[in-house]
N, C-alpha and C positions, 0 to 999 in steps of 0.2 A: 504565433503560439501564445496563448494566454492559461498563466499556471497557477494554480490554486493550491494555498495547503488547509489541509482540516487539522486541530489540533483537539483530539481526543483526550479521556481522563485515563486511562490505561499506561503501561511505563513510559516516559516521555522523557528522548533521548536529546536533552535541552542543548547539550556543547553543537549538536550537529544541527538542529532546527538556527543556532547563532549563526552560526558559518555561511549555510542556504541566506538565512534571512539579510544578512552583514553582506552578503555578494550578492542582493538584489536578485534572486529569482525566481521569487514569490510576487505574483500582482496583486495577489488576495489573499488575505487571510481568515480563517473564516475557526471561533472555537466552535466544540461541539461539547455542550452540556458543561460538565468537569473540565475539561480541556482548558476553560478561561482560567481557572486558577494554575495552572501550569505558566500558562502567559505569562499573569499576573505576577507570577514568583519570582521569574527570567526580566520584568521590566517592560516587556511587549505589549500593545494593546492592538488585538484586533479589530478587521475592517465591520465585522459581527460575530454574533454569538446566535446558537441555534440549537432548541432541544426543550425539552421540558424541564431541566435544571433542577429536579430531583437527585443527582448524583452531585450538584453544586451546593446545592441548599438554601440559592437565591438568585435572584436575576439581577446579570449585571444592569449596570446603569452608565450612561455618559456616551452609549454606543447604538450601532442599530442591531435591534434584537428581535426574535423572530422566535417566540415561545409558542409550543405544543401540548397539547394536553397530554398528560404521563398515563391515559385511556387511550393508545393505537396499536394499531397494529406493526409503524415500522420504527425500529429503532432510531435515534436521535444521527447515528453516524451512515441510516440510510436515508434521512430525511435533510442531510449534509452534504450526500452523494448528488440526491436528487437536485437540490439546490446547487450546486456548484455545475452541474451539467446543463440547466435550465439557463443561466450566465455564461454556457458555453464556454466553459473554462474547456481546452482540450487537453492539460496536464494537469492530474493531480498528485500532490505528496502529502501522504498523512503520516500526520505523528501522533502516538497514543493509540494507537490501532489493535497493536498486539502486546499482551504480556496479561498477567495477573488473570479475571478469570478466562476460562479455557472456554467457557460457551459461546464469552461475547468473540473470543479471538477467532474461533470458529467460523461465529457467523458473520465477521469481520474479513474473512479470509473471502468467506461465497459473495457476502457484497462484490468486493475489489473484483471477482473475477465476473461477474453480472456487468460491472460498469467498464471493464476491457471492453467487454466482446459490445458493449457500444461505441467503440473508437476512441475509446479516452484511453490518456497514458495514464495508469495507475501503479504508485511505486508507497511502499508503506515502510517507512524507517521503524527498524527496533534498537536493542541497547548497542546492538554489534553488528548488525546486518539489515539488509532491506530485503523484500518480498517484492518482486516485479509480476508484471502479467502478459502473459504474450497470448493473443487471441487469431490464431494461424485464419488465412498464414499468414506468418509474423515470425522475423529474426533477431536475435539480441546479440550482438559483439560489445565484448567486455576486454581491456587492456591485460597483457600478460602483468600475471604477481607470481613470486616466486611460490605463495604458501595460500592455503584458502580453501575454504569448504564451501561449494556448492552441491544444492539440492533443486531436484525437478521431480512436478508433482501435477499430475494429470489432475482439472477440476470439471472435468466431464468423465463419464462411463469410458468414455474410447477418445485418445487422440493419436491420431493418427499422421504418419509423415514427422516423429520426433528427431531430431537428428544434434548431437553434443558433440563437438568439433574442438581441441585442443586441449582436453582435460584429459586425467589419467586412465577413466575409462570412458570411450567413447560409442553414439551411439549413432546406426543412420538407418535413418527408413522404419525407425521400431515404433509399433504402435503401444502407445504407455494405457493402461487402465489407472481408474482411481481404489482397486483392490492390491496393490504391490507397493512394496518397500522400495523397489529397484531404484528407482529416482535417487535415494537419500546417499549423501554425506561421497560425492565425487569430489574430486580435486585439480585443484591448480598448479601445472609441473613447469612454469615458466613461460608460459604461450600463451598468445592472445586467445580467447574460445569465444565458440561461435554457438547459439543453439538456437535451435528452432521448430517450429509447428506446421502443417498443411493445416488439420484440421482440430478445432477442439482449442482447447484452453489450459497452457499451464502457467503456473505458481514456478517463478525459477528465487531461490532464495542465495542471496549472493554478500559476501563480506562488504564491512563498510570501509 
């Protein structure tokens, strides 16, 4: 397993990128765009930097760097995607992914689930929680907590074969649309939970 994190300019939840990086389970580190100044803040130097560095205001130096023209068509944190998949990293964790604005976190959200359903593990840390991807079929088991909000959120038209095993309300065999609330804000009553997909692609958002 070879595990890559991208460190985007977005909220960047530094205590927890320490801990990952301090217990060695990052092979790569790669910033994207902004994201080098977050490093840069924390002490960290990444393995590159990558992006047009318009949201940086300058290209780092001392590293290897891989500048784009800020005239494309794909964002700097899919042009991170791509590159970190191209190195066949088959795990990634991003940090700076989601928070602040809501377009990029959006289209930060349809990346991750574009780069699942190519066989990579995609996990994006926030201030308090992660966004994982499960690309059916695909099962996630997560350890019993007494307390905790989980959410499941279909990123196709139809997945099909959902099934949420140990939480307060549970689900099997329901097929989830991405027109429903349903998914949102289930809970943790002391049980290990178990969820999963046949078909289709979800967003499971889980405590950190």
């Amino acid at each position: 397993m070879k595990t890559c994190a991208l460190v985007g300019a977005s909220d960047f939840n530094a205590d927890q990128f320490k801990i990952m990086d301090d217990a060695g389970v990052f092979d790569y580190v790669m910033a994207v765009d902004g994201g080098f100044a977050h490093l840069e803040s924390i002490g960290r130097k990444p393995n590159m930097a990558i992006g047009d560095f318009d949201s940086l205001g300058y290209v780092p130096r001392g590293l290897h760097v891989v500048r784009h023209s800020a005239h494309k068509d794909e964002s700097d944190m899919e042009l991170a995607l791509m590159r970190a998949k191209s190195q066949r990293f088959d795990t990634i964790y991003i940090f700076g992914g989601l928070g602040r604005r809501l377009d990029h976190t959006l289209a930060n959200l349809q990346l991750f689930a574009k780069f699942a359903e190519r066989d990579i593990s995609i996990s994006a840390i926030g201030d308090d929680s992660l966004v994982t991807f499960l690309a059916g079929p695909d099962v996630l088991e997560a350890p019993a907590r007494e307390s905790g909000t989980v959410s499941v959120f279909a990123m196709n038209d139809k997945c099909c074969g959902v099934f949420e095993r140990g939480l307060e309300w549970e689900l099997d065999d329901y097929t989830l649309d991405n027109r429903t609330s349903l998914g949102l804000s289930n809970e943790f009553k002391g049980e290990a939970i178990m969820i999963g997909v046949e078909q289709g692609t979800l967003a499971v958002f889980l405590p950190l």
